[in-house]
C-alpha positions in Angstrom: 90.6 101.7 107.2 87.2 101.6 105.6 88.6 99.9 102.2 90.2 96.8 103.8 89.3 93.4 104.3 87.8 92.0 106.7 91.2 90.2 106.9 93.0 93.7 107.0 90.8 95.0 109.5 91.5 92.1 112.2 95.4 92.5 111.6 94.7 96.1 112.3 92.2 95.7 115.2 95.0 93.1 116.6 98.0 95.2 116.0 96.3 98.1 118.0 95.4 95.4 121.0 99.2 93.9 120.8 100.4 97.9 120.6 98.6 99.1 123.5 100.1 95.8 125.3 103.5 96.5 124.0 103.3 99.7 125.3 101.7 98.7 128.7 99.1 101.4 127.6 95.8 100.1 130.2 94.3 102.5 133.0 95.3 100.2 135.4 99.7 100.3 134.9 99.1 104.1 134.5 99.0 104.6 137.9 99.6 108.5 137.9 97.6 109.3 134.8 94.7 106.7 135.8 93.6 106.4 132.3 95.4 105.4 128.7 98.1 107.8 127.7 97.1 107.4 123.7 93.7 106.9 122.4 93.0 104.3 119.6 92.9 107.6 117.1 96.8 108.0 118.1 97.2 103.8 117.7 95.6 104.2 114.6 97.8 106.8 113.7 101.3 105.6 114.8 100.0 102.1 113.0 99.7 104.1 109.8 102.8 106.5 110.0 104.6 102.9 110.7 103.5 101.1 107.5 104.5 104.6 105.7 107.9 105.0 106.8 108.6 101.5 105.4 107.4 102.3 102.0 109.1 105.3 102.0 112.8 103.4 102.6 115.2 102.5 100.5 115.7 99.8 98.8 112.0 100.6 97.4 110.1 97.5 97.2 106.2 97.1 96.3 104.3 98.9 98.8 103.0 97.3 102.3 99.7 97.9 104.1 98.3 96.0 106.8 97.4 93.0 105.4 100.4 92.2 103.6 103.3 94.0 106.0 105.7 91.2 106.7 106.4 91.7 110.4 104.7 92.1 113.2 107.9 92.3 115.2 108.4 95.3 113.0 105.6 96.9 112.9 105.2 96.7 117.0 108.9 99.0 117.0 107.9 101.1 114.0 104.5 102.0 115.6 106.0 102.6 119.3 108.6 104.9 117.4 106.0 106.7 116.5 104.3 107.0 119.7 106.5 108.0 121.6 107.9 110.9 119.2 104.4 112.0 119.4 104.1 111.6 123.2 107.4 113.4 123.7 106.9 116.7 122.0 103.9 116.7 123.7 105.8 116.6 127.4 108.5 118.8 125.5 105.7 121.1 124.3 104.0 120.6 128.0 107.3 121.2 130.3 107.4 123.9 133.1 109.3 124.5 136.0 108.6 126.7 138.5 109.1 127.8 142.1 106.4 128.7 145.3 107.1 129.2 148.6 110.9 127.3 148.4 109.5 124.2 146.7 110.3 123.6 143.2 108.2 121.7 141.2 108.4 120.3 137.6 105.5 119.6 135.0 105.8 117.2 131.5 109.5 116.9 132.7 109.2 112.7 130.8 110.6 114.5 127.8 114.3 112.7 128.2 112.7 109.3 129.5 110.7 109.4 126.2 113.7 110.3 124.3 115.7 107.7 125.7 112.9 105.1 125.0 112.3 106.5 121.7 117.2 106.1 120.7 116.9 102.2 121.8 113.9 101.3 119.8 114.7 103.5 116.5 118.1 101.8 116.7 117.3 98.2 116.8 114.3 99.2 114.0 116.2 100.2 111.5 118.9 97.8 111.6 116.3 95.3 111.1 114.2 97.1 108.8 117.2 98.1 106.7 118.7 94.1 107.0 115.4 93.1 106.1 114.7 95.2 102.9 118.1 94.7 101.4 117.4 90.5 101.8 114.1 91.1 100.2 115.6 93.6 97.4 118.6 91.3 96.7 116.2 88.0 96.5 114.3 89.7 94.1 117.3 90.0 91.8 118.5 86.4 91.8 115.1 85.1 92.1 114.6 83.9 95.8 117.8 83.6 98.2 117.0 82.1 101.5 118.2 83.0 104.8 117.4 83.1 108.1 115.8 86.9 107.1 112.7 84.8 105.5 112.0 83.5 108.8 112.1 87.2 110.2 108.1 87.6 109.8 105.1 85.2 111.3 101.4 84.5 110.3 100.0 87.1 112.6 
């Protein structure tokens, strides 16, 4: 993050602050855990593995970063994508059951919540992402075809 612009760095800096919000990520709505779930090292990370798995997607087109990617709609999926895969092999990793005195009792047993989270948002992603990318590919070869897929992205 240390070679963007000052511009880059307060796209990044707000697409951490609308991630956490998008994620309801605050001490406060974690009322079990009492404290954020991901640390802005994992935001920064999901932020990241987001802007790669566009540039690694077919149709190729010239590569994104922060300052130029072209949705923040897009990037706020891509980057909760990756949060929760991250999140969930940790409860998968994390998951025990056992048994005392005739109680049973479960620990890290969010792994199919986060799993279920994780099907709806990958699926409305890359239907988007993929729509999106094939507009921008085929207006590149006639020269700039408009649709409503130009409106897809804001100023953010």
């Amino acid at each position: 993050m240390s070679s963007l612009t000052a511009e880059g760095k307060r796209r990044f800096e707000k697409a951490k602050r609308y991630l956490r919000l998008f994620m309801r990520d605050t001490p406060e709505l974690n009322k079990l855990l009492r404290k954020e779930e991901s640390d802005d090292t994992l935001f920064d990370f999901a932020i990241d593995m987001a802007i790669s798995d566009w540039n690694s997607t077919a149709p190729l087109l010239p590569s994104r970063n922060i300052e130029n990617y072209p949705s923040l709609y897009l990037l706020m999926h891509a980057s909760a994508i990756q949060l929760l895969k991250t999140q969930g092999i940790l409860q998968s990793r994390n998951e025990l059951s056992y048994q005392s005195g005739g109680s049973s009792f479960m620990r890290s047993n969010k792994t199919q919540h986060y799993q279920s989270w994780l099907v709806n948002f990958q699926n409305e992603y890359e239907v988007k992402k993929k729509n999106y990318k094939i507009f921008q590919n085929v207006a590149r070869g006639w020269s700039g075809v408009h649709s409503e897929y130009d409106r897809i992205g804001y100023d953010w």
